[in-house]
N, C-alpha and C positions, 0 to 999 in steps of 0.2 A: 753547403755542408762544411762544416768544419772540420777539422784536422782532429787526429785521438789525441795528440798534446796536447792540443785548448780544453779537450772536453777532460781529462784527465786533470788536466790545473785547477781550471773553475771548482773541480767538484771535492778535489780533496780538501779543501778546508770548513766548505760545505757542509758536509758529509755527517760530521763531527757536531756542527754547529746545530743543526737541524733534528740530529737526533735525541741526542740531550735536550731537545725542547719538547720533545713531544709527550712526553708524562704530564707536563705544567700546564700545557698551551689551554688557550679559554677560547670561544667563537666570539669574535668582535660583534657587539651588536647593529644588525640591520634593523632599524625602527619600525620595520612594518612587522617584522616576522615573527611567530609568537616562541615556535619551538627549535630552542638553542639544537645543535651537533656539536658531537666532541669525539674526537677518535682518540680512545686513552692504549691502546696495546701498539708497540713497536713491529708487530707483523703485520698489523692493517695499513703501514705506510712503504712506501718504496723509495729505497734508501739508493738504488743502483747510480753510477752518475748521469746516464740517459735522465733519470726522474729527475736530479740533483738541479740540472741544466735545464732541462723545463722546468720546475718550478721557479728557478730564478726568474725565470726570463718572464714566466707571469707575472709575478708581482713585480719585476720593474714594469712593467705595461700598465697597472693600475695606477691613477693616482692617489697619493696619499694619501686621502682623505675616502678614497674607496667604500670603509668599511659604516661610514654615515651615510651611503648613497641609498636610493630605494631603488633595487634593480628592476621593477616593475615598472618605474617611469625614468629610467638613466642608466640602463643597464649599457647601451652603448659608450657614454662615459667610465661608465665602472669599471668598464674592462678595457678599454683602450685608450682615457685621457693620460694615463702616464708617459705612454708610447706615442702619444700624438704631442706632450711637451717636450719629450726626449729626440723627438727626432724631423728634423728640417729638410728641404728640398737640397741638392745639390744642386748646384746655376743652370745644370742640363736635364734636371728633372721640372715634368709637369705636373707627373703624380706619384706618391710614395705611398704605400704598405705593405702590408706582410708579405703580400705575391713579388715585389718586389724586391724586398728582401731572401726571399727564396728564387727570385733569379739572380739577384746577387751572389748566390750562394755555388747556383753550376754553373754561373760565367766566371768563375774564381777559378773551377777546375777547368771548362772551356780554354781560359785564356793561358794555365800552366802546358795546354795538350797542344797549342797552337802556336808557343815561342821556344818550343823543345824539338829537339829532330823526334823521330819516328822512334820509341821505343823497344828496341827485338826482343827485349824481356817481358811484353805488355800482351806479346801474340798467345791468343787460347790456344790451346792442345786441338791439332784436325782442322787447321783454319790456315788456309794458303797464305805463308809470310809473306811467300813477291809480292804476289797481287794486293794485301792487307796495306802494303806501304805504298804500293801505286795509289790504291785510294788512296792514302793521308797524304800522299804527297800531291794529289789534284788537289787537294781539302784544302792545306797547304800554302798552296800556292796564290790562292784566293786572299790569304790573312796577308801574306808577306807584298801582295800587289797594293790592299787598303793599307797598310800602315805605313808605306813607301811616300811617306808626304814628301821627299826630294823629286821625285821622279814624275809624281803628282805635277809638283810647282813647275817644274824644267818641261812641261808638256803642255802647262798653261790651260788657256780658251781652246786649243786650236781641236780637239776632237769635240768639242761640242759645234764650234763653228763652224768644222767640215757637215755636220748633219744642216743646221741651219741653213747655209749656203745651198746646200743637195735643195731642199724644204722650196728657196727663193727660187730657184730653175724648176722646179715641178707646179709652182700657183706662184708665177710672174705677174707682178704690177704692171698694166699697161702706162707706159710714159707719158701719154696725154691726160690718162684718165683713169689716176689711181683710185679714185676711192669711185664711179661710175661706171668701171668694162665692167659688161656682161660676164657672165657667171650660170656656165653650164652646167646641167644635172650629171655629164658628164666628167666634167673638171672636178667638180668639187666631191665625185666619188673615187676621182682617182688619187685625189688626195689624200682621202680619206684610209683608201686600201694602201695609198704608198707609207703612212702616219700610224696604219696597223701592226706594222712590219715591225714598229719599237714598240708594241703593247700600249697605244694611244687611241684614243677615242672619245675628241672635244665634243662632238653632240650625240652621236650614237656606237653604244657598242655591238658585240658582237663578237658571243665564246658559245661553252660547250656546258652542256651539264645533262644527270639524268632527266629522261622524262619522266615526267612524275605521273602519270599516270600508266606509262611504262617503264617501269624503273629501270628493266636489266638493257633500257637502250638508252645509247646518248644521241642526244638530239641538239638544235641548233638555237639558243635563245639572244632575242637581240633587245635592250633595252639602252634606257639613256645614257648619253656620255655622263664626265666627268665636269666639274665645274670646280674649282678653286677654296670656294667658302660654302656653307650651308647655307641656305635660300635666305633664312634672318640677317645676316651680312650684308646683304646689298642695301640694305634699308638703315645701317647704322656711317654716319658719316666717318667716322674715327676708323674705321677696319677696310671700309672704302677709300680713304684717301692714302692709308699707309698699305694697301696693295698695288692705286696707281703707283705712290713711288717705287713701289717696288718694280712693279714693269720695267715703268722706264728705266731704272738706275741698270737692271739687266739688261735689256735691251740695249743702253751704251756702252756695256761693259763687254757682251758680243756683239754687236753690230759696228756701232761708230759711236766712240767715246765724243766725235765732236758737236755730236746733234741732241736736241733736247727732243726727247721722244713723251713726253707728260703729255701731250693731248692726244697722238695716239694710242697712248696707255688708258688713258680717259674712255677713249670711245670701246678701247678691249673689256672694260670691266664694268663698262655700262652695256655693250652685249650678255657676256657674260649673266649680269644681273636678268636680264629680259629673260636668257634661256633659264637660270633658276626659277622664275617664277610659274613656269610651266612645267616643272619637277613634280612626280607624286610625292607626296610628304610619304615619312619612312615607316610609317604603322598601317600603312598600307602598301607600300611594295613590296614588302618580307607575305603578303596576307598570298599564297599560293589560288585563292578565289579570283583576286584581281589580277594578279598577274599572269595565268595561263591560259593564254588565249594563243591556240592552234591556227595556225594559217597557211596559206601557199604562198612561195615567193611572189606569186602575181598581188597576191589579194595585200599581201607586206607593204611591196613597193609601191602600190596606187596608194599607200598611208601618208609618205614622204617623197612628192615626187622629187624631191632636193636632190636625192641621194638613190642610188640605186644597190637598193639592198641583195637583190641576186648578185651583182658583181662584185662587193665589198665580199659576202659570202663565199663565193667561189671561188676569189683570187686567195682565200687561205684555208677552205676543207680542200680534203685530199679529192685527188681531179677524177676517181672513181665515183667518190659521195656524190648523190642525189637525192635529196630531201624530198619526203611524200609531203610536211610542211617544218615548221620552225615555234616556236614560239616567239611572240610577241607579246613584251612584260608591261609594255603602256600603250594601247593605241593611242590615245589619248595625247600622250606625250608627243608621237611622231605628226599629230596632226597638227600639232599645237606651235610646234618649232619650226614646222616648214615655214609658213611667213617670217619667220625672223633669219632665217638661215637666206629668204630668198631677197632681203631687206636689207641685209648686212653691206655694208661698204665693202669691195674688195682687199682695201688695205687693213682693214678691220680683219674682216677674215685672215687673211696673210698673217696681222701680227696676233693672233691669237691662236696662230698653228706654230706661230717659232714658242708662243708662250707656252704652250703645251709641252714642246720638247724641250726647252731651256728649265721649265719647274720640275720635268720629272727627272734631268739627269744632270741639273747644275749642281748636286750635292758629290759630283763625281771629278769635278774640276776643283785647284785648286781654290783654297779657303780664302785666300784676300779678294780673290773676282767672284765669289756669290756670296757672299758675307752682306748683301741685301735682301737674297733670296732667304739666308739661315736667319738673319734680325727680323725677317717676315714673319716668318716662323714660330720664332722665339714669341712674339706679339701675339700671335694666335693663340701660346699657349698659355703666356704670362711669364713666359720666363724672361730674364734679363738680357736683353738686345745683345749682347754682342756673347751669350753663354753659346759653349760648343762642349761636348761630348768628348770625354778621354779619348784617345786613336782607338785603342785597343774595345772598347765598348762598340762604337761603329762600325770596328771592322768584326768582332763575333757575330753583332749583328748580318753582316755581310756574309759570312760564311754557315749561317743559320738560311739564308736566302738563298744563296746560288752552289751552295753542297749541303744540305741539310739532314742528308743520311747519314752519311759519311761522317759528318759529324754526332749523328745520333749514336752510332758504331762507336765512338770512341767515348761519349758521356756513360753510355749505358755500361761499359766493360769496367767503368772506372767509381761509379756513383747509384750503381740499382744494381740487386742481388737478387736470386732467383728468389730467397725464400720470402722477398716485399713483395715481388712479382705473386706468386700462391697467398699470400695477405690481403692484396687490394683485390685479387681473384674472389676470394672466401667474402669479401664485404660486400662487393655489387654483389653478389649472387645471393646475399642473404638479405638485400636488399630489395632482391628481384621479385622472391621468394611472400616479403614481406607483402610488397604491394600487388601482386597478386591474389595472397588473401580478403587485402581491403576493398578490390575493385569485386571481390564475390559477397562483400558485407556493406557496399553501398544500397541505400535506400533509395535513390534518386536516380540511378540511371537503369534502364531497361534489359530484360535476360540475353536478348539477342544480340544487345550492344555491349554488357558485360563481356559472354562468350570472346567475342572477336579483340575487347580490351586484355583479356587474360590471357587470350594466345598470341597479342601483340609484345606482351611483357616476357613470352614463355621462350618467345623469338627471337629477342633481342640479342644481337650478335654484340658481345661487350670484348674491346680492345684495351689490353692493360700494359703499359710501361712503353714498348717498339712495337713497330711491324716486324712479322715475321714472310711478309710475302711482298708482293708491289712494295719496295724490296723487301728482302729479308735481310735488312742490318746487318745480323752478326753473319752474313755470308760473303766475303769479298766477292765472288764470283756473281752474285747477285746486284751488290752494288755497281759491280763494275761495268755490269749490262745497264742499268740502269742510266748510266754518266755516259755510255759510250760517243755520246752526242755530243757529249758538254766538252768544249773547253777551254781551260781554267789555263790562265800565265802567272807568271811571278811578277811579270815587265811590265801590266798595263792594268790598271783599276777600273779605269774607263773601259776597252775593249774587253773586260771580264764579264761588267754588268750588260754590255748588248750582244755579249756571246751565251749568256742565261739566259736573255729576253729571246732571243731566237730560238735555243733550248725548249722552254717552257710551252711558247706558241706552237712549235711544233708538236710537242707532245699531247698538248688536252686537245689539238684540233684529230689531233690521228686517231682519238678517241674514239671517232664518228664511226670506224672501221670495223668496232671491234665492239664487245659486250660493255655494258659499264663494269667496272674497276671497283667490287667492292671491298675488297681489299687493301685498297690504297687508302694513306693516314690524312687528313688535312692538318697535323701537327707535328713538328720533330718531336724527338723523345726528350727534350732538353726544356719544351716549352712546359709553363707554369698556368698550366689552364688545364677544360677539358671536354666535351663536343657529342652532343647528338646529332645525327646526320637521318632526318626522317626519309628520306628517298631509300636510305641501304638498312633502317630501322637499326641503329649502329649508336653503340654508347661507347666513346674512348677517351682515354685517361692515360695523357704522356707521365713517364718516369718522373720528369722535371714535378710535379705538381704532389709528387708520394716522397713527400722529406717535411723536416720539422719544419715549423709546428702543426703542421696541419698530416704527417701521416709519420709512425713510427712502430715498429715493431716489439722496443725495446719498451715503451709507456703503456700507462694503464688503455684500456680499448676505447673509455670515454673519449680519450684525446682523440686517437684517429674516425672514430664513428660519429664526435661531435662536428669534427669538420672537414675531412674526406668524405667519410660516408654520407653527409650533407651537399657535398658536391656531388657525388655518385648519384642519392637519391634526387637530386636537382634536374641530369643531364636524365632519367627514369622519367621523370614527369614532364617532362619536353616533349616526351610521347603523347600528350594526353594535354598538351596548354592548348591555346588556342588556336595555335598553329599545325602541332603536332598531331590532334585530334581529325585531321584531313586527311592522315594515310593511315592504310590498313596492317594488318601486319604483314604481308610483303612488302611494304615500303610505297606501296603505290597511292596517289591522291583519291579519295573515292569517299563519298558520302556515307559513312556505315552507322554513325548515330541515329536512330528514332527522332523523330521529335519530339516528345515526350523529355526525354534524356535529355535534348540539346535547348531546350527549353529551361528544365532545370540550371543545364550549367551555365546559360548566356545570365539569368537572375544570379547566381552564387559567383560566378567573375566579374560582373558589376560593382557586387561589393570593394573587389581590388583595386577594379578601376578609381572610386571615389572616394578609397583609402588613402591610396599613394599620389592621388592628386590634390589631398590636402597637405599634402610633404613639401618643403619651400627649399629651397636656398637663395641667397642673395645674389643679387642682380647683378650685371653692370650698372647700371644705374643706381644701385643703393639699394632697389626696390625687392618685395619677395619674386621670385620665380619660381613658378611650381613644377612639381614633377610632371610629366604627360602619361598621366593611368594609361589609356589607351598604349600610349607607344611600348611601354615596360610591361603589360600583362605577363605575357608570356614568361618572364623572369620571374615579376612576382609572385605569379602559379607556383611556380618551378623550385620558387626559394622556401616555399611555403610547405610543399610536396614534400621536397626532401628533407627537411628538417624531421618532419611527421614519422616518413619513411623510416630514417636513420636510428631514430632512438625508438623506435620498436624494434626495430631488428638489433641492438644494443641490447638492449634490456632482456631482449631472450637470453642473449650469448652472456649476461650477465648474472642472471638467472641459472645459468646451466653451470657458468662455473666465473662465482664471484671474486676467485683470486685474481683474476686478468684486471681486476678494476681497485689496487688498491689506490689508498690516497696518494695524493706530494707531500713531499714535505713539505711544511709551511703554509698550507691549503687545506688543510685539516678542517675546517670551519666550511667547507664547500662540501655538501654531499655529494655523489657522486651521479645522481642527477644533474645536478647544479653544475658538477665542470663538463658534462657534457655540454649544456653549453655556454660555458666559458670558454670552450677548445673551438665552439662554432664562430660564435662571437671575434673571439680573438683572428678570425680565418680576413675577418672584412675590416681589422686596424688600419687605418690609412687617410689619405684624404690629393685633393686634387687643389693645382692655383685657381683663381679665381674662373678666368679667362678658360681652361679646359672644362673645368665644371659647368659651366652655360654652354660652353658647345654641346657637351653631352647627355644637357636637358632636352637643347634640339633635336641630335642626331642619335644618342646609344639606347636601343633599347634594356639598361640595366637600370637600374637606380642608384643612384648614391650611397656609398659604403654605410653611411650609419643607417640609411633608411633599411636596408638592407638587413641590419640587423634590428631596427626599431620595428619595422613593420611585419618583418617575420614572427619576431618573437611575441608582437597582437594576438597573431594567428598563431598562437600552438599553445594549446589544453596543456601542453608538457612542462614547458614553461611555467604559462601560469599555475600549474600545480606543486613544479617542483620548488619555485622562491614563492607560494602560499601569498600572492597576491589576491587584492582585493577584490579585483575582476578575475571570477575562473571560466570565462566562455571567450574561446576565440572570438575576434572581430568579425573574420572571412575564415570561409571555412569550405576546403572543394572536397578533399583526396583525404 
């Protein structure tokens, strides 16, 4: 967010300029379009500097050449190649856009709240000052621990190497016969349970979450560890060889600088690779079909006699819990690992459990002794080997991780207003509103399945800007129960991050105890996103994510309804994608579709799938690489929905009273159709390095920023109606 000086400068000379043009101003011609727009009266434009400041910032975003484009086939160019030649990665970015730019925007106010003492002038009326600054000063003391790189450097290796060393006395190498002693199901579970204790889990996990077929209870789910690279990795030689080195060079760097450790790093990352290839691929582990399979700890552990999954469980639920069963999110998987887990060298195993703990918490030592681990990194993402992150960006990060209320409390006092807060309230809910009429005027799916869709939407419990309960932010007394667990030093960066990890463990396991927590956020108020949770049927939308350009109170409604309320009606239709369509409106997984209904919709999401699988980007190798329909449906649905969603419920409020939508200045030539969405559009400006963008064809179910807006914008009748394109029937068409 910007300061009222910047916005005040920008506009006053603006202001001036803009106005005097708008008698003259002509519509540049778009070559496909037949019928010109021209806004000739000074009251149909909005002159305020909020408008002044967005319209700039639009048209530096177009490039020059904009007004010859045909937004029917380049509208994602038209509206963001300006923005995509103006603006470069910085050495420690992988990816840049808008969302980016709007966390640049509350990490600026973050990091002013974070190098300041406690301000006594900043405490609300009725709000306990001790305790207000006891939190900020735990907050606090987190920032002043990360950015202490002296204290860092002066402490070296030696806290990661005290864990390591711990790691060697609990899975000892036999002296004769390092890579042949036997290997109990016994030993290699208490590894496992010892390697838990820091939130570790090289082949299998094991946390807490709702059950989804009972939601208001938490239950015990165990699936696959963690592996290093996505399963395509192990089959590329170039990402393989520059992770051996990376072992080893860590590996000398804590263990023994004198020993050339490359062939046991060798045999770590060709384990490694063997466990990848027995991974569920990711469009089908998110599929709650295949993953919720109910069991007894008996029925668990005869899966993986490797590992003894009752004891791994028990040595961290509370010693009251008893599980009637658990879920298991692969059988498949646990069947599949044993041989390799029971195959594994001993010294194989060993150095693939220090690799565990040296990759998750070498980012906590100092920066010349894992500065192979961060050029590893860097490799993975495409950014420049030796690029490192400002301190201060690192450590908000850090204080976003292990106080993240505490920190919400202080964005939100300083950066969201009650009256955004009753704005972004009024938009889902007329968003709610909308798509509830459309699911009583679909054709295609069934009255009994309607019914239970309309009362799923009628239910949805929507979270805007903070929590007010698990915690309640702006209550110190709240926060402060919350942290009572946690604690934070000034003196240790290191001991901070495994005084959270202790923290956190303890907390979602105590969960077991008690009802689920639907009240609790999965987002600080500070983050730039926003989250369906189908187990608690819950739509939320942190503060961070309600600022320009994408939400403003001060601009015409197109702007915040073309790309807020596109998010809003996004995170609405999650309810109803492919995934979301499994629970009912209590949140619980249950089959409530006809078939008839789900018949319809598996033929009408097919289309998306074969849509967004003809979408390419370029390879590593040069070559195209296509999106994976399957893996992104869900998004695509969802990107699709809410676009749909958003500007019917716009267009009411626009209809009811068309002064909330006048023009920008200097946009005059857009109706105001059209900036709807230009303001959506604008929402997905951005792009990713090479090297991040192919990971995320393998692993994220989103799609690609422009596809995002290219394949949305197929699909919406609005669209094609409002830029009077040649094709006026969507591609795909669900919601």
């Amino acid at each position: 967010m910007r300061s009222s000086t910047l916005v005040a400068f920008l506009a006053t000379g603006a202001a001036a300029r803009y106005i005097h043009r708008v008698e003259q101003i002509t519509r540049p011609s778009f070559p496909h379009l037949i019928k010109p727009h021209l806004v000739a009266r000074d009251d149909e434009v909005c002159t305020s500097p909020s408008c002044q400041l967005a319209a700039e910032n639009y048209l530096a975003n177009f490039p020059s050449n904009y007004t010859e484009m045909d937004p029917c086939e380049n509208f994602d160019q038209m509206i963001c190649g300006g923005w995509l030649d103006k603006n470069d990665f910085r050495p420690d970015q992988a990816t840049i856009g808008i969302g980016s730019t709007m966390s640049e925007e509350a990490d600026n106010i973050l990091r002013v709240i974070m190098e300041n003492p406690y301000a006594t002038n900043s405490t609300p009326a009725g709000v306990n000052a001790t305790l207000d600054r006891e939190n900020f000063d735990k907050m606090q003391s987190a920032y002043k621990a990360c950015v202490d790189l002296d204290a860092i450097k002066a402490a070296g290796a030696a806290p990661l190497q005290e864990i390591v060393n711990e790691l060697q006395e609990k899975f000892p190498l036999n002296a004769a016969t390092k890579s042949t002693a036997a290997i109990s199901s016994g030993e290699l579970t208490d590894i496992m349970i010892w390697m838990a204790q820091y939130g570790l889990a090289p082949f299998v996990s094991a946390g807490t979450a709702a059950d989804d077929k009972n939601p208001d209870t938490v239950i015990v789910s165990v699936g696959p560890g963690a592996t290093t690279m996505a399963k395509q990795y192990y089959n590329n030689t170039a990402f393989v060889g520059n992770l051996t080195m990376t072992m080893a060079a860590m590996f000398s760097a804590i263990l023994d600088n004198a020993t050339d450790y490359t062939e046991l790093a060798a045999k770590v990352v060709d384990l490694e690779g063997r466990i990848a290839t027995v991974e569920p691929d990711p469009e089908i582990i998110s599929d709650v079909t295949y993953y919720y399979n109910p069991m007894t700890l008996a029925e668990a552990d005869a899966l993986v006699p490797a590992i003894s999954l009752t004891s791994l469980i028990k040595a961290q639920a509370p010693a009251s819990y008893e599980p009637e069963f658990i879920i298991v999110q692969s059988p498949d998987y646990l069947k599949d690992v044993t041989p390799i887990l029971e195959s594994a060298p001993r010294d194989t195993l060993q150095a693939l459990f220090m690799w565990s703990v040296i990759s998750s918490f070498g980012g906590r030592i100092d920066k010349d002794i894992n500065q192979p681990l961060r050029a590893f990194r860097n490799f993975q993402a495409g950014r420049p080997a030796n690029a490192t992150s400002d301190r201060w960006r690192t450590c908000l990060d850090e204080v976003d991780s292990v106080a993240g209320w505490i920190e919400s409390e202080a964005y939100v006092q300083r950066a969201f207003s009650p009256e955004a807060k009753t704005f972004g309230d009024e938009i889902v809910q007329s968003l709610r509103d909308v798509y509830a009429d459309k699911l009583q005027s679909l054709d295609w799916m069934g009255n009994d399945t309607k019914r239970v869709a309309i009362e799923k939407v009628k239910a949805l419990n929507q979270k805007i800007g903070y929590p007010t309960i698990s915690p309640n932010v702006l209550d110190p007394v709240s926060l402060r129960d919350f942290y009572a667990n946690l604690t934070l030093s000034s003196a240790s960066f290191f001991a901070n991050g495994l005084s959270a990890t202790t923290f956190e463990l303890a907390r979602t396991w105590a969960q077991l105890l008690a009802p689920a927590d639907k009240e609790f956020w999965f987002m600080t108020a500070s983050t730039v996103n926003a989250y369906y949770n189908p187990s608690s049927n819950e739509i939320a939308f942190p503060a961070g994510i309600m600022q320009q350009p994408v939400f403003d109170l001060d601009l015409p409604e197109y702007v915040s309804y073309g790309a807020f309320g596109s998010v809003a009606g996004h995170e609405i239709t999650h309810a109803f994608d492919d995934s979301g369509r499994y629970y009912d409106q209590t949140g619980a997984f249950s089959e409530w579709w006809d078939n008839k209904t789900l018949a319809s919709f598996t033929q009408r999401t097919q289309c998306f799938v074969d849509q967004y699988s003809e979408f390419a980007i370029t390879g590593l190798d040069g070559a195209p690489l296509n999106v994976n329909g399957q893996l992104t449906l869900g998004e695509n649905i969802a990107d699709a929905g809410g676009v749909a969603a958003s500007f019917e419920a716009w267009k009411m409020r626009d209809q009811a009273d068309p002064a909330r939508n006048k023009a920008l200045p200097g946009l005059e030539f857009f109706t105001k159709d059209q900036m709807f969405f230009v303001s959506y559009a604008t929402w997905w400006c951005g792009r990713s390095r090479l090297e991040t963008a192919v990971n995320r064809i393998y692993t994220d179910p989103h799609s690609p920023p422009m596809f995002r807006i290219r394949g949305t914008l197929e699909n919406s009748k609005a669209f094609l109606e409002s830029f009077q394109c040649a094709k006026k029937e969507p591609k795909c068409e669900l919601w």
